[in-house]
Steps between C-alpha positions, in 0.01 A plus 500: 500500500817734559669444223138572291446832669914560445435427147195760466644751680867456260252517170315802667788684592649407113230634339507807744832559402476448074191721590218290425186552661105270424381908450757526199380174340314535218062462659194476375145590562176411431125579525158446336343825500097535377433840307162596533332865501716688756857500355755307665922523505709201593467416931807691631634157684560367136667814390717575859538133644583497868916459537560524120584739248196633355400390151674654196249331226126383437347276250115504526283302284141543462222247452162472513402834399607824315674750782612868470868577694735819569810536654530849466349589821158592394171260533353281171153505463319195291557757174858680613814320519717274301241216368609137561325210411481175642853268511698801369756645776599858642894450552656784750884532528524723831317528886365795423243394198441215675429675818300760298265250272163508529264226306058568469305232301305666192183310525327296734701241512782484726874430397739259641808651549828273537832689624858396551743731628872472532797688626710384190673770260 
């Protein structure tokens, strides 16, 4: 049992040292998010994960139902915002669209909304 904890302790203290860290790992996220008539962003636990770096990149793809989305810091409506339709995907390459993107459904059928975040360049 010594020479286990010895052993962790030598590969933490390694790592320490070559500066490795689990935060500077490449990490993922994920959620299922429902767009429906109030527009909805990404849940800020999926952007800004607990202990780890916050996400640097979001792939979102829609199904079920025709959606509006902006990431420009202003609010789609069910006729303003970029139109996407169903199993296309909005792609964002930094926090701060991600953290900005709201998605509203244009009819009366709600969207499903899958999302995958990273902290990879």
């Amino acid at each position: 049992m010594r020479r286990l904890l010895r052993f962790t302790l030598l590969i933490l203290a390694l790592g320490a040292a070559l500066g490795l860290s689990a935060s500077a790992a490449p990490y993922s996220t994920f959620e299922t998010i429902t767009v429906a008539g109030t527009a909805i962003g990404i849940t800020d636990a999926i952007l800004d994960p607990l202990g780890m770096p916050q996400m640097t990149r979001c792939t979102i793809r829609i199904e079920t139902a025709e959606i509006r989305a902006r990431w420009d810091g202003g609010t789609p409506t069910s006729s303003v915002g970029h139109p996407v339709e169903p199993l296309e995907q909005i792609i964002l390459e930094n926090h701060a669209d991600a953290d900005t993107l709201l998605m509203i459904r244009t009819s009366g059928t709600s969207a499903t909304a899958s999302v995958t975040c990273t902290n990879r360049q």
